[in-house]
C-alpha distance (Angstrom), angle and dihedral (degrees) to the residues before:
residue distance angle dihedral
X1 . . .
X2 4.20 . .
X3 4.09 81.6 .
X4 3.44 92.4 48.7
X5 3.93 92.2 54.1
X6 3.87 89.8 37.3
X7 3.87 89.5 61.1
X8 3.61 95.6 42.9
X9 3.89 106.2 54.6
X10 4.23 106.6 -142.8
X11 3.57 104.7 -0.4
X12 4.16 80.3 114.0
X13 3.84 82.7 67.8
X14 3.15 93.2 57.1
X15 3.36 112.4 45.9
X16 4.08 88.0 44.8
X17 3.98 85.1 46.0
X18 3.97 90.2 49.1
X19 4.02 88.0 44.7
X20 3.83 88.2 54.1
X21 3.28 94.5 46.4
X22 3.99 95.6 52.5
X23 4.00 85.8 45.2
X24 3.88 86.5 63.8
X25 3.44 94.4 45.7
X26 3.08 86.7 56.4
X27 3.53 104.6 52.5
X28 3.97 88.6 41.0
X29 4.09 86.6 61.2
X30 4.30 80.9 40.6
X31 3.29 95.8 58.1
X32 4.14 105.4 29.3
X33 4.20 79.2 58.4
X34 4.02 88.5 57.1
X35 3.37 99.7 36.7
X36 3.97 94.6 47.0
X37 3.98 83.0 53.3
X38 3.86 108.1 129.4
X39 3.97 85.5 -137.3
X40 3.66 143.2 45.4
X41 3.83 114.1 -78.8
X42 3.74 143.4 -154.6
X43 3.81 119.4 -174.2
X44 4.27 105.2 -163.0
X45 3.60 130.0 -179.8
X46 3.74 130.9 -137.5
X47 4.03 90.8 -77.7
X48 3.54 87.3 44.3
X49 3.50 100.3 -107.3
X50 3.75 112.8 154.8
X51 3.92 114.1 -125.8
X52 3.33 112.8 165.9
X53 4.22 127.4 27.7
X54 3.91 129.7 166.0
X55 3.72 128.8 -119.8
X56 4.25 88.1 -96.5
X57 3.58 95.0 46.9
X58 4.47 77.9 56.5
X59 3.82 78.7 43.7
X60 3.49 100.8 54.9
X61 4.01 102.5 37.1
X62 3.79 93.8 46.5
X63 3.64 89.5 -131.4
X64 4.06 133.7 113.6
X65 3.45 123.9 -104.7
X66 4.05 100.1 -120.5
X67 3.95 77.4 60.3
X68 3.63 98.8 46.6
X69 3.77 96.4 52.8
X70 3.58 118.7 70.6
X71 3.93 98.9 30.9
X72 3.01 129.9 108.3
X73 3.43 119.7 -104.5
X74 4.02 99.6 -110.5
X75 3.28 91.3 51.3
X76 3.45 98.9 70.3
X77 3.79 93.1 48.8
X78 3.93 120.4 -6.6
X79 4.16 88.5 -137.5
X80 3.61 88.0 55.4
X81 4.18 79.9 74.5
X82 3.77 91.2 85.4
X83 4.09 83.3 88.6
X84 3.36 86.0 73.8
X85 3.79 84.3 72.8
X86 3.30 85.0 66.1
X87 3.62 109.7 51.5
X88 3.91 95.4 41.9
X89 3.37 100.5 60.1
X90 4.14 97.3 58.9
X91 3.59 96.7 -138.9
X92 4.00 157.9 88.8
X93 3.74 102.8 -74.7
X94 3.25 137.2 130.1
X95 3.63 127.6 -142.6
X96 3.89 123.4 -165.9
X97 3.78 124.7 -178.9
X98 3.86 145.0 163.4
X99 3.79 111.3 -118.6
X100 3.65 137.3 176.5
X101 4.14 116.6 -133.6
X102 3.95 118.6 -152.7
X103 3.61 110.7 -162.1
X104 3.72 130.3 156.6
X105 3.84 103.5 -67.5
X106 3.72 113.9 14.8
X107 3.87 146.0 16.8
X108 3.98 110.9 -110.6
X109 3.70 117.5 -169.9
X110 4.17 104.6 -152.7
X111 3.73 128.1 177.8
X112 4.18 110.6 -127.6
X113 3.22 131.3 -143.5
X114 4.04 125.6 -172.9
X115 3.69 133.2 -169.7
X116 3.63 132.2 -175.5
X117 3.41 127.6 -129.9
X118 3.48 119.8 -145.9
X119 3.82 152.0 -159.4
X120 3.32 138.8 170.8
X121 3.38 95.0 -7.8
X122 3.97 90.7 -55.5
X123 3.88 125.3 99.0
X124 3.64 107.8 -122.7
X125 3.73 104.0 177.5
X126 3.90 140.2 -28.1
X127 3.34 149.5 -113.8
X128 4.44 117.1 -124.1
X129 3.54 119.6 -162.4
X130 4.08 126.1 -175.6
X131 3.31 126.0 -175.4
X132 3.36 118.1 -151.6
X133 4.34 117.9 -124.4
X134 3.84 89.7 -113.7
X135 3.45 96.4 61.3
X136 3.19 97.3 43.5
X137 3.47 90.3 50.0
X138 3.86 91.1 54.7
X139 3.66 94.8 46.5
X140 4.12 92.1 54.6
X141 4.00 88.1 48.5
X142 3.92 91.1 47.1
X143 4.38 82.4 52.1
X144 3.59 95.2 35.0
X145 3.95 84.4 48.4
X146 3.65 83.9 -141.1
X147 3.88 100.2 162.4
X148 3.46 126.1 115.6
X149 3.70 121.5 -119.2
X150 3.98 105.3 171.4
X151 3.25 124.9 96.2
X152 3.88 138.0 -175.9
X153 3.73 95.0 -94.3
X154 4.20 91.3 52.6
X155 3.86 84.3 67.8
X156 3.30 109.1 95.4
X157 4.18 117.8 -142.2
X158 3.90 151.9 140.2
X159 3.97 86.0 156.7
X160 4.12 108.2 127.6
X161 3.69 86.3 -149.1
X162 4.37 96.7 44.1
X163 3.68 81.9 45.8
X164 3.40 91.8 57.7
X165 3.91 93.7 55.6
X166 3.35 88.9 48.4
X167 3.45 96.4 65.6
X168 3.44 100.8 37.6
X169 4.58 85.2 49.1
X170 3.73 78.3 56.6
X171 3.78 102.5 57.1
X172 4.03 87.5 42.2
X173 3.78 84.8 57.1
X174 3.46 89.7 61.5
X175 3.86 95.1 67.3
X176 3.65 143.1 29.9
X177 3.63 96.4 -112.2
X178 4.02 112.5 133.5
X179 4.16 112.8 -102.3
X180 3.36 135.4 -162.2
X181 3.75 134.8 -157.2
X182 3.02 130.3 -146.7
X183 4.00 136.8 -159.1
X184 3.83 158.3 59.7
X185 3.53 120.4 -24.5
X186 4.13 107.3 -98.1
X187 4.03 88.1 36.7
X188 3.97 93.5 118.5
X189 3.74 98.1 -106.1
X190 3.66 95.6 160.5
X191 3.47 95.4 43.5
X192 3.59 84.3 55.5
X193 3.93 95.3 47.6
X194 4.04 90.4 42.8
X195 3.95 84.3 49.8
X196 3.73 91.0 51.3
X197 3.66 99.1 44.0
X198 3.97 89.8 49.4
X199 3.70 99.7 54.2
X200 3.91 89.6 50.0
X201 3.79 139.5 93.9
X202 3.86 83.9 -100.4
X203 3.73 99.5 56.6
X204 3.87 94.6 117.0
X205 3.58 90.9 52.8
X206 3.83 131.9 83.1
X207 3.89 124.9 -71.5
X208 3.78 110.1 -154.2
X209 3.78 114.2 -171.5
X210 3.77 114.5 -167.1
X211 3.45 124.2 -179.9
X212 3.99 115.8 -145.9
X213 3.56 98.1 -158.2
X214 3.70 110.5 49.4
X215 3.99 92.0 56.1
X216 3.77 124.6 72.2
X217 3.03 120.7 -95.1
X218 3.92 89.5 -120.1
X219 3.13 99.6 49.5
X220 4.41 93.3 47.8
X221 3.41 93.2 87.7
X222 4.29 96.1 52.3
X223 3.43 84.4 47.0
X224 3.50 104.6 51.8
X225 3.70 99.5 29.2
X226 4.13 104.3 31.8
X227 3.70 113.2 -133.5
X228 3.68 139.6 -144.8
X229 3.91 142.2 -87.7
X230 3.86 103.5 -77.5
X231 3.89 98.3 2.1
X232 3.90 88.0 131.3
X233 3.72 142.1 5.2
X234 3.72 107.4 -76.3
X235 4.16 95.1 12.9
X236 3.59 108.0 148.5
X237 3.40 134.6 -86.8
X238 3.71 104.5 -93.5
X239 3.78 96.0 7.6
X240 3.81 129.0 -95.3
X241 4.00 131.0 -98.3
X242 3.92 113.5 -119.5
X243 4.30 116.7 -123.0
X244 3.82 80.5 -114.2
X245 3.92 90.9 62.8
X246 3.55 79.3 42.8
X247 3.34 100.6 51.9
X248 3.75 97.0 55.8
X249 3.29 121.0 138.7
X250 3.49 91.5 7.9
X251 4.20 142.1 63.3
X252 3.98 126.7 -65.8
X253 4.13 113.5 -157.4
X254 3.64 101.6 -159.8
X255 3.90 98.9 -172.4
X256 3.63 116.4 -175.0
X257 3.62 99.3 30.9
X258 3.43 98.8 152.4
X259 4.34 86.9 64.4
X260 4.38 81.1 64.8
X261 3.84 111.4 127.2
X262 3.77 103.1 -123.0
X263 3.45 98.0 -124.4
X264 4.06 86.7 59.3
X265 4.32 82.6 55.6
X266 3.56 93.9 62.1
X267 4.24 86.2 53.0
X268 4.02 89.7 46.3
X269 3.79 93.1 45.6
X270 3.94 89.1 55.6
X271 3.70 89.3 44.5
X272 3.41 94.6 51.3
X273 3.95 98.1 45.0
X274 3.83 95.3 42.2
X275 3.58 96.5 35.2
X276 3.81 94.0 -139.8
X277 4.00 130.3 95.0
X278 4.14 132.8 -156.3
X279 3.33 127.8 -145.5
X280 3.34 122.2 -113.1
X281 4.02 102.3 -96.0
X282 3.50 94.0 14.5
X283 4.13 136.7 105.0
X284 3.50 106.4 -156.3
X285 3.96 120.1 87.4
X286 4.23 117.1 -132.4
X287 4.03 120.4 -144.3
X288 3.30 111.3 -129.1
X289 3.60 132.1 -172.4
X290 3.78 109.9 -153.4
X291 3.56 141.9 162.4
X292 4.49 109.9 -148.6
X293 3.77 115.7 -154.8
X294 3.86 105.3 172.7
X295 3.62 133.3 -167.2
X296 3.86 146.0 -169.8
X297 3.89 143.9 151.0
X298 3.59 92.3 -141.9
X299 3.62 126.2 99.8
X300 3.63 95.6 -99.8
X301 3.71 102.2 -174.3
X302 3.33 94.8 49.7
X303 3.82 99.2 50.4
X304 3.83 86.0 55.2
X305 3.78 94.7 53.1
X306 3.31 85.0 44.4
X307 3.99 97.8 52.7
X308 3.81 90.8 -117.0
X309 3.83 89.8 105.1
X310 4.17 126.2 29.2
X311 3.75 107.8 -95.5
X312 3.83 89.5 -153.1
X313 4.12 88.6 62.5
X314 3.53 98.5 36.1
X315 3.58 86.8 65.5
X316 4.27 90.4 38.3
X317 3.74 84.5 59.2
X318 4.21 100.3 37.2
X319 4.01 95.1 75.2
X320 4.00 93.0 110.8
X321 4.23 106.8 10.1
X322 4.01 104.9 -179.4
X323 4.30 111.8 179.9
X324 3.58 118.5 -148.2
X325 3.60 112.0 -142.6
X326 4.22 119.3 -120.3
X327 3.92 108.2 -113.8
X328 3.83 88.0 -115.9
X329 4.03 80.1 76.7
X330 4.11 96.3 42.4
X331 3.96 80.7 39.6
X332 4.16 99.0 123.2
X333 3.86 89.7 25.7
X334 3.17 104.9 50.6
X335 3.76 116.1 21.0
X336 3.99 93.2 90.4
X337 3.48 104.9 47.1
X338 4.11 87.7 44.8
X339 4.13 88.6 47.0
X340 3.52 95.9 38.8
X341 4.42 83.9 51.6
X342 3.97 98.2 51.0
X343 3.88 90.3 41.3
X344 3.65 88.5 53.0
X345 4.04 90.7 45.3
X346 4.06 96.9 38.1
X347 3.82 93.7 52.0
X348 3.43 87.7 43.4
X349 3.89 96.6 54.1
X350 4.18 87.4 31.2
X351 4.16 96.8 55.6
X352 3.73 81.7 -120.1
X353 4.02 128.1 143.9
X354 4.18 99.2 -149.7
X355 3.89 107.9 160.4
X356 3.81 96.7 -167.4
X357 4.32 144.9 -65.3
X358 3.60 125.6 -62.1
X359 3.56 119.2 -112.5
X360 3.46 88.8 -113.6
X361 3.87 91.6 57.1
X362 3.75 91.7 44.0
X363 4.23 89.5 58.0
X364 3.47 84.4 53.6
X365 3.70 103.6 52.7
X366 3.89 83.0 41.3
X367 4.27 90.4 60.6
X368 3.68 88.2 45.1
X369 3.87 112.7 104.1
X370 4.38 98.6 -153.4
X371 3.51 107.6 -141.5
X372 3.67 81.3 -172.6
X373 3.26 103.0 43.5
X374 3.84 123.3 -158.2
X375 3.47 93.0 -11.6
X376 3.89 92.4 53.0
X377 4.57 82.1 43.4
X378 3.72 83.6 55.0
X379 3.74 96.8 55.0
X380 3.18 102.6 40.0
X381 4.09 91.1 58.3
X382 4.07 89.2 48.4
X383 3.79 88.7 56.8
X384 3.83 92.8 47.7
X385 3.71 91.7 47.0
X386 3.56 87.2 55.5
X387 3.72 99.6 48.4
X388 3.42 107.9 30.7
X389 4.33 113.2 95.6
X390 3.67 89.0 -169.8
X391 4.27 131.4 80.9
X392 3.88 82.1 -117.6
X393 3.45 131.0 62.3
X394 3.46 110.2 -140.5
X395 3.87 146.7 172.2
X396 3.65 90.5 -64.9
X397 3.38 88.2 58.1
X398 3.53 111.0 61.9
X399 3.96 133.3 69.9
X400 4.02 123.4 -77.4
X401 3.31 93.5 -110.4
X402 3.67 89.3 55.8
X403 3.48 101.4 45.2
X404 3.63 85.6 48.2
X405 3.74 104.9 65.0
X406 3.66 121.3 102.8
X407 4.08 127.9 -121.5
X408 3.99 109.5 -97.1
X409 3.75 95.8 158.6
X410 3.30 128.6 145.1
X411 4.12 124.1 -136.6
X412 3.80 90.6 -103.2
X413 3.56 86.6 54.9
X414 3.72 97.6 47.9
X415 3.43 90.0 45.4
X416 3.81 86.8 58.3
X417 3.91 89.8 52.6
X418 3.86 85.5 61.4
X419 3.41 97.2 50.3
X420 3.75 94.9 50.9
X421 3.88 86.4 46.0
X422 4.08 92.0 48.5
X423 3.71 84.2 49.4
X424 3.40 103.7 54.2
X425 3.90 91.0 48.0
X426 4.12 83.3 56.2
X427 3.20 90.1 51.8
X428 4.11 97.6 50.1
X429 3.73 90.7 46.2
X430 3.99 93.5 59.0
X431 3.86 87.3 37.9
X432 3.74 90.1 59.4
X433 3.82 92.5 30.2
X434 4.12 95.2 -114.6
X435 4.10 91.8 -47.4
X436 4.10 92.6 142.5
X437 3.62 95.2 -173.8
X438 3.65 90.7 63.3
X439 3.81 92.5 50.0
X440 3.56 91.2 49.7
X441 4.05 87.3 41.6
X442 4.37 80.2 54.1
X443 3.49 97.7 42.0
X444 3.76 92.5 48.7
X445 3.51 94.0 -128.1
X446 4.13 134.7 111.4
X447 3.76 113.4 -88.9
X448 4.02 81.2 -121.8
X449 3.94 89.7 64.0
X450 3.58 88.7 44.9
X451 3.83 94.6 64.2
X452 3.18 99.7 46.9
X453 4.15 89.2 54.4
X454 4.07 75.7 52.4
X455 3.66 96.6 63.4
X456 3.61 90.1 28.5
X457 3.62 84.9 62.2
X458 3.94 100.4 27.9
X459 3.85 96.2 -126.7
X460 3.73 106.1 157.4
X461 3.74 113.4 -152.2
């Protein structure tokens, strides 16, 4: 090989020149890979020497990079030791942890991740990865599918009194001052609190929704407020980030608030007044930025005069109070725009071709008193979608205790009957472009009836 060179002046040059250059390629693909890395990252060696970071790992640590590289790994932040874990044991494990990072002008809680390196059978550095508390944030809100999706518009109203709330949810939206709903279970208090939280300042930030009553009561305060590595027997490894952290910069619904163990008030008022939560099992208070819309069907005032509710946070929560009005009250206003809505979704979602209710049907639903409200409305149409075989749902169609309710109504409200009726036949006729027998064929009635609805009505054809 050194005769080789000897007889061919330079070609040494080359080859060490084309070696160089591959070694930089290289370390150009090397570091493009780390520094493309959605996360911060540390590079160490088998002493634990950090050699190669990225520029959010620089981000994250507030330090610079010529001080980064080159120290070891504790040095930069003393939890950062667990990699040592890592490089002791000599083999293919990896080691995940929560730690908390102190660096010059805040506190950042990060999750870490190590990974060995190895060769030979021998672990000659590792891998650190740290992901920052945003993203983890965002990637527990895209699980927790904790975005809001209703807006004002998807609420569905002619109501005087809904209309009302409307406008009033509207003006809350327009500041960060805590609101509380109020009503019957089945109003559409989360679509009210979504609606509020998307027509806000905070609409690109999370919306947590919690709901106070279907989580034990000793498990509310973990779940609202995270907790810490060994706070409890069977915490997680690592700890756990409260919805409040999680809510930052964004809107918490709190629905059911009235179901909150008092003892867990006292914690919320705090949180509320100070703006800042602890962890179960830990010392060290968290800023958090967070918008509270709160929410119950019980008689809120009264339970806290009562002592069945803390006045203190009654009047924390009362800033903006908007009441949603039971569907008994929207009865004649809305019932067939929210009917006419689920049969349009249900047949949709069913494969089914249902053109609308029979007058008949509609009465009945009118007489009916909903207990559960929309929600209850909204059930009641799926099942009659499902059962009925013709275009209309009908009598037949709809629950016994439906059916079984008597007529109360008033002339106004019979005379709204009619006009539904007339306009359904309206709208048949320009469906089937003035062909009567096929309204009457739709309407399941003899094209003889039909007519006299027509002069009934005074639709000229």
């Amino acid at each position: 090989m050194v005769n080789s060179l000897a007889s061919c002046p330079g070609k040494g040059k080359i080859e060490v020149a084309g070696e160089k250059q591959n070694a930089q390629l290289v370390s150009n693909f090397q570091n493009t890979i780390i520094e493309s890395f959605g996360s911060s990252l540390l590079v160490v060696d088998n002493l634990g020497r950090i050699t190669h970071t990225n520029s959010r790992a620089v981000e994250l640590l507030e330090l610079t990079e010529d001080v980064i590289i080159g120290s070891k790994i504790e040095s930069i932040s003393t939890e950062l030791g667990v990699v040592y874990e890592v490089l002791k044991r000599q083999k293919e494990q990896i080691v995940e942890h929560g730690v908390t990072i102190y660096t010059k002008n805040r506190v950042v809680d990060s999750s870490l991740s190590c990974y060995p390196v190895n060769h030979q059978g021998k672990t000659i550095g590792a891998i650190v990865i740290l992901r920052e508390p945003e993203l983890v944030k965002k990637i527990v809100n895209r699980l927790a599918h904790s975005n809001a999706k209703f807006v004002f518009s998807d609420i569905i109203r002619q109501n005087e009194n809904l209309l009302k709330a409307i406008d009033l949810a509207k003006t809350a939206a327009k500041s960060s001052s805590t609101v509380l709903l109020l009503g019957e279970s089945g109003t559409g208090k989360e679509l009210f609190a979504q609606a509020i939280h998307n027509a806000s300042l905070r609409r690109n930030g999370p919306f947590i929704s919690v709901n106070c009553a279907a989580i034990p009561r000793e498990l509310l305060g973990a779940e609202l407020f995270g907790y810490e590595e060994g706070a409890f027997t069977g915490a997680k490894k690592g700890g756990n980030i409260g919805k409040f952290e999680l809510a930052h910069n964004g809107t918490i619904f709190l629905d059911e608030i009235g179901e909150m163990p008092l003892e867990m008030q006292i914690v919320l008022l705090r949180v509320l007044e100070d703006k800042k939560v602890t962890r179960i099992g830990g010392a060290r208070s968290i800023p958090v930025d967070v918008r509270v819309i709160a929410a119950t069907n019980r008689k809120l005032r009264e339970d806290a005069l009562t002592g069945r509710f803390r006045l203190d946070l009654f009047f924390r929560l009362n800033v903006l109070n908007i009441e949603l009005p039971p569907l008994r009250e929207r009865n004649k206003d809305d019932i067939p725009l929210l009917v006419d809505n689920f049969i349009s979704k249900y047949s949709t979602s069913l494969g089914k071709k249902i053109r609308g209710i029979t007058p008949e049907a509609l009465e009945k639903l009118y007489n009916y008193n909903w207990p559960g409200n929309i929600r209850e409305l909204s059930n009641v149409i799926e099942r009659a979608v499902h059962i009925t075989n013709s275009c209309y749902i009908d009598v037949k169609d709809l629950p016994e205790e439906v059916r079984s309710c008597n007529s109360d109504l008033s002339n106004r409200e019979i005379l709204s009957i009619r006009n539904y009726e007339r306009e359904m036949i309206i709208k048949l006729l320009t469906h089937f472009k003035g062909n009567k027998t096929k309204v009457a064929s739709e309407l399941g009635i003899s094209r003889a009836t039909l007519y006299r609805h027509l002069r009934k009505f005074r639709i000229m054809v």
